[in-house]
N, C-alpha and C positions, 0 to 999 in steps of 0.2 A: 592418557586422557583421564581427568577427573569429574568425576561423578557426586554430585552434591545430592545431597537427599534434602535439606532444610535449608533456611535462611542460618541459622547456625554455622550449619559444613561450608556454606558459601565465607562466612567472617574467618574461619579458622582458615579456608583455603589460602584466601589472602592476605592476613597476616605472617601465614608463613611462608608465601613467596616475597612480602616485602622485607621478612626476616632472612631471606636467601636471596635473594634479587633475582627471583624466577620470573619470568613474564607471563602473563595468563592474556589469554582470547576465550570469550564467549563461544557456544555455540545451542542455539536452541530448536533448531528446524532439521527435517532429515533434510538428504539430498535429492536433488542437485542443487547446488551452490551458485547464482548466477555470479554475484557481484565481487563475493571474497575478502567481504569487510570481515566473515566469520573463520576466516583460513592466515594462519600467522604460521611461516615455519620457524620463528625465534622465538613461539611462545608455546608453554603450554595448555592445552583446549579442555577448559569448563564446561563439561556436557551437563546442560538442562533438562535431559532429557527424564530422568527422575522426581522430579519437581514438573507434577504432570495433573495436578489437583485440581477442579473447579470448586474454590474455594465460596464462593457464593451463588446465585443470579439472584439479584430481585428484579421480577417486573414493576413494583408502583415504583421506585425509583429508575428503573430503566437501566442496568448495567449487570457486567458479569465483572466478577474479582477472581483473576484466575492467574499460575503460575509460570514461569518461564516456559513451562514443557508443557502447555495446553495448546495442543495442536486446533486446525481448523474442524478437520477431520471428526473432532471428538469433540468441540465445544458446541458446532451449529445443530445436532440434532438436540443436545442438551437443552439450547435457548429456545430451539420450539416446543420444547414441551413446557416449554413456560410461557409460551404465546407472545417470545420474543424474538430476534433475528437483531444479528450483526452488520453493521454499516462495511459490507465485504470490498476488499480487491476486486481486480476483475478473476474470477476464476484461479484462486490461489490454492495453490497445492494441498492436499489434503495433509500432509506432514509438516508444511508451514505453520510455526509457530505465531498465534495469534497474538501475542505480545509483540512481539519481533517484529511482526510488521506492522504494529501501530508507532512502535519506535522508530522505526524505518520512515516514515509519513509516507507509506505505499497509499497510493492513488486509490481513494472508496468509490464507488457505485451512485452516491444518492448525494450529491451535492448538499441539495437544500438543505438537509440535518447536519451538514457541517460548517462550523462557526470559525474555525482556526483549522490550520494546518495539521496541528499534529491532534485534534480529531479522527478517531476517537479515544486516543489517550485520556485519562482522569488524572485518579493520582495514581502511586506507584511505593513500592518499598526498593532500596539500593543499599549497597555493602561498596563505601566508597574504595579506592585505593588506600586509603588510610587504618582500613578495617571496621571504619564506624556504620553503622546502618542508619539508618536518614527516611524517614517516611514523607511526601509531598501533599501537599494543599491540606483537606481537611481531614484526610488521614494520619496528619503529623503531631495528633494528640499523643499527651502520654498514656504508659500502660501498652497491654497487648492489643491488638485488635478486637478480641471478645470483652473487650473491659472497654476500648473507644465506641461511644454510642454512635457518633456522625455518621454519617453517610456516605463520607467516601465517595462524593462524586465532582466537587469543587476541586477544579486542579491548582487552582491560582495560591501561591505562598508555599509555606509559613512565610508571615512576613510581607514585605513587599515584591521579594522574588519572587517567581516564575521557575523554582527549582528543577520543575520540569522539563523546560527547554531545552535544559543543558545536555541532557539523554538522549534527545531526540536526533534522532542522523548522526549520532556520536559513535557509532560503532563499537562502542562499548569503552571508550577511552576517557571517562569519567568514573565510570561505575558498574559495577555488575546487578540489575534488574532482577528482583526476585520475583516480584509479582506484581498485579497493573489492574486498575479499573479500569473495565473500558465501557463505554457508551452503548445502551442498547434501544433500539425501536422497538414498537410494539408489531408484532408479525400482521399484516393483511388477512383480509379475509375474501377480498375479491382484486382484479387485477385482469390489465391488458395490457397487452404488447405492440406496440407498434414501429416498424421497419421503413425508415422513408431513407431512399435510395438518391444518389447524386454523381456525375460524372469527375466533379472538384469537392476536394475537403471545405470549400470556401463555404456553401450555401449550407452547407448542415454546422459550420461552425457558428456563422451567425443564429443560424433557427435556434442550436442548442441554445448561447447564449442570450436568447431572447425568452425562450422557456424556464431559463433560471433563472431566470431577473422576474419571472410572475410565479415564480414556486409551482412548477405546473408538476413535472414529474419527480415520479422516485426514483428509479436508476435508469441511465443515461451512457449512451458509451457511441464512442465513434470510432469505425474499423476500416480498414481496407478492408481490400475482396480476400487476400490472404490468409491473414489475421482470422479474418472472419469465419472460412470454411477450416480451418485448423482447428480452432478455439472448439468448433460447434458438432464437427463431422466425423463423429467415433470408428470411423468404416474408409479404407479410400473413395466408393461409390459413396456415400455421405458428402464426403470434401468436394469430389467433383459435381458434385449435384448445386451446391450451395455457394462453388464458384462462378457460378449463370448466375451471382446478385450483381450489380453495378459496381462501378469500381471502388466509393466508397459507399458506407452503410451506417445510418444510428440506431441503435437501439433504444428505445423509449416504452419507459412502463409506469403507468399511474395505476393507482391502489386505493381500494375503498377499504375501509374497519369497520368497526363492530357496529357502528351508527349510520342507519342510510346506506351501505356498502354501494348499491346499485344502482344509487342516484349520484354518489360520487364517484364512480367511475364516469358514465353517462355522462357528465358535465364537466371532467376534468377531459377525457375525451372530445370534447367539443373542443376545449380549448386548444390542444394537438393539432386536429383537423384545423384548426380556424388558422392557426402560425403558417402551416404546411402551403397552406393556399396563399396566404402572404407573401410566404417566400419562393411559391411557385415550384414544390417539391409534392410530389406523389407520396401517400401515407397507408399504408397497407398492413393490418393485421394478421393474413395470411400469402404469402406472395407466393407465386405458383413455383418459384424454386426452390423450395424447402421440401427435404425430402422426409420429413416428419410432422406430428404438429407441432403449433406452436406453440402449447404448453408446452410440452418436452422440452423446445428450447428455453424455452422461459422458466422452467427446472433447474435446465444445466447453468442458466446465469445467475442464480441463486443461492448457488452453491459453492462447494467447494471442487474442485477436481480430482475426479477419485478412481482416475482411470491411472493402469500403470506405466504408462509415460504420461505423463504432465503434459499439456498442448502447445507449450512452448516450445519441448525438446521434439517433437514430435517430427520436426524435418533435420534434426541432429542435435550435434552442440551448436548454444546460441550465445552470444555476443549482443550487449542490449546498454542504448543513453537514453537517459530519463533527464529531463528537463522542465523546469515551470515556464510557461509565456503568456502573457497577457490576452488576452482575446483579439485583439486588436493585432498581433504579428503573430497567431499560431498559424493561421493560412500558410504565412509568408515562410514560415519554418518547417512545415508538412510537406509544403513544395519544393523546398532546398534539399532537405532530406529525399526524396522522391530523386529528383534531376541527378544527385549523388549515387544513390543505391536503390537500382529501379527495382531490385530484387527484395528490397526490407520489405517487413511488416511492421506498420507505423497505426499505433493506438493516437486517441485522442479523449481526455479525461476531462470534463470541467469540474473544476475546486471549490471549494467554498463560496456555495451560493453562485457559481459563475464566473468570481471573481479572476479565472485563471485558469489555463486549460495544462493538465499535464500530457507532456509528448513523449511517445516512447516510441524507438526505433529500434526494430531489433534483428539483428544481420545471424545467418547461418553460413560458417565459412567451413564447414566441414571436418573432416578427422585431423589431427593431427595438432602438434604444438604451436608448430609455425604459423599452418593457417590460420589458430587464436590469433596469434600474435599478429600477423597482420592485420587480421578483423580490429582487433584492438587499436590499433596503429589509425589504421582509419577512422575508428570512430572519433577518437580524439582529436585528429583536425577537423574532420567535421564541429565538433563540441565549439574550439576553437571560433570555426568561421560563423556560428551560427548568434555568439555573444552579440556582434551590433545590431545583430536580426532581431532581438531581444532576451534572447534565452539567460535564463537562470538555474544557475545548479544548486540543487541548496540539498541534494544528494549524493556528495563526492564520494562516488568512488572508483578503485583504480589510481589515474592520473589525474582526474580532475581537477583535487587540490590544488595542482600547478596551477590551474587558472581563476581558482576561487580566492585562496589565501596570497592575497599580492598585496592589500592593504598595510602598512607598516607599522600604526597604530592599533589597529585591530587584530592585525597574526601576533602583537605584542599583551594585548589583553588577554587574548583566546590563552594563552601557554601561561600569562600568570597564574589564571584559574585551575589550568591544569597542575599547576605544581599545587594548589591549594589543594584540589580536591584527590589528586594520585602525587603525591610529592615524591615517590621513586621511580614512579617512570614504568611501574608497573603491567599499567595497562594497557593492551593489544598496542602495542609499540611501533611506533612507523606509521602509522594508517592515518589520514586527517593532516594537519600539520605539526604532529609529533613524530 
């Protein structure tokens, strides 16, 4: 395993495996590893873990500039003391590399402040396959970064490219990522929570998507009963207390700031309560099956997860498809999933402004290889039969590929680029459709 300390040791690393034809994988997060985009046994593994810097925050511009090896863990109390906070996953590990999973386009919390996908990505500094280093959008001046005055927060270019895209979901088979601006809000200063409960995923998928389309709330999430007492319930008396909510559950929190704090809660509030009665769903601040309050949990969803098992692995090893679908078939795919694997835990994420809801299933098949591999097995016809339902993978990984890269024009585009930007072939090799 090599260990880079600079943007530097990263250029020499690979140059001298393209001078050797050694393969290199990324890796910037501790474990557990769900996906295995960061595990190559033909290559050898790039620890980030050294490159661990918060290289900037500013609050009037809203971002933090931080490096491959800047955990959750260690950036989110930094930004509050700047009276900032991160557009979070849902509850990601506290060793989860905060880059990493903006590269990844892992599912955020707060729709609304999210404009694109790979939100909240900015720009970014990379050390192509070819050894050269490449800065993105308005951090692509020349000179060092203390010598570039810009700001670093426009991702779009140099140029008419969108160099940033290329990185994104790439699993590192473009380039090795030094460092990333990413998008930051200004922290709340008031804030409620509210829990409206449903028998079908169907009636809280419409509500959410009716509530993003008026910009009502800040972060948003829809759980099973599962999911929900896992994520939330640090105790087993906790879990089973919190498995008495309904079978599904939203989570919904609007926020007031530094201006009026208490009149905009109060009113965005109303607006909550007014959808709920629309769509003839019960809306409860405190609901008598919470075996704490609701701050607490409204803490733990804020956060990072910084218990020592993650709430994912909490019922074992997990097995997990993530999918984008339109709002209009996520029902239709929450319930196929369901009828499939009445035992998953199945998230539901709205995207960009509403625009799209992210689905995630995620199956516990127990110890051992095989039962991966079965889990595995399954999910992938699943993946499979869920394409004319609408589902879109724009997260391959594992097998996925097999069902993404089918285009013969475009799996011919995708591989030119990649010989331009890794022309030996260097980078995490096999993964994607290389």
């Amino acid at each position: 395993m090599l260990f880079p300390e600079s943007t530097r040791d990263v250029q020499d690393l690979v140059l001298e495996a393209r001078r050797t034809g050694t393969p290199l994988v990324p890796l910037s997060s501790g474990p557990p590893h769900f996906h295995g985009a960061s595990v190559n046994p033909a290559a050898e593994t790039v620890c980030f873990s050294r490159m661990d810097h918060i290289l900037q925050i500013d609050r009037k511009a809203r971002y933090a500039r931080v490096e491959a090896g800047v955990t959750f863990g260690a950036l989110i109390p930094k930004m509050r003391e700047k009276g900032l906070r991160l557009n979070l996953p849902f509850l990601p590990r506290a060793n989860k590399s905060a880059l990493a999973s903006a590269l990844e386009k892992e599912a955020v919390l707060i729709p609304k402040y999210q404009y694109d996908y790979p939100d909240p990505l900015l720009t970014l500094e990379v050390v192509f396959g070819t050894g050269d280093v490449f800065r993105t959008g308005s951090a692509s001046g020349p000179g060092t970064m203390e010598e570039n005055s810009s700001d670093k927060v426009l991702p779009w270019g140099p140029g008419s490219v969108d160099y940033y895209r290329l990185f994104t979901a790439a699993q590192g088979t473009f380039g090795l990522v030094t460092w990333a601006t990413l998008k930051a809000e200004v922290l709340p200063s008031l804030s409620r929570l509210f829990f409206v409960q449903a028998e079908e995923p169907g009636p809280l998928v419409r509500l959410a998507n009716h509530l993003c389309r008026e910009r009502i709330p800040d972060e948003l999430i829809i759980l099973d009963r599962r999911n929900f007492a896992q994520a939330f319930g640090d105790t087993p008396e906790e879990e089973k207390a919190l498995s008495g909510a309904a079978p599904w559950i939203m989570l919904c929190r609007v926020c007031g700031f530094d201006r009026y704090p208490e009149e905009r809660v109060d009113i965005y509030s109303g607006y909550v309560r007014e959808a709920c009665a629309k769509f003839d769903l019960p809306c409860e601040t405190a609901p008598a099956f919470l075996p704490c309050t609701p701050e607490k949990l409204e803490e733990t969803l804020t956060d990072c997860d910084r218990r020592e098992v993650c709430w994912k692995c909490r019922r074992g090893p997990e097995r997990e498809l993530v999918l984008l679908a339109p709002p209009s078939k996520t029902t239709a795919i929450a319930e196929a999933i369901r009828a499939r694997f009445p035992e998953a835990g199945i998230l539901l994420q709205p995207q960009v402004q509403g625009r799209a809801f992210r689905v995630e299933c995620d199956l516990f098949p127990g110890e051992g290889e095989a039962a991966a591999a079965e889990a595995e097995e399954a999910l992938f016809r699943m993946a499979r039969e869920l394409m004319p339902l609408g589902a879109y993978y724009d997260r391959p990984y594992g097998r996925l590929p097999e069902l993404v890269y089918t285009e013969p024009v475009s799996l011919d585009a995708i591989r030119r680029l990649k010989k331009i930007f890794d022309p030996d072939g260097i980078l995490n090799p096999g993964k994607l459709c290389f």
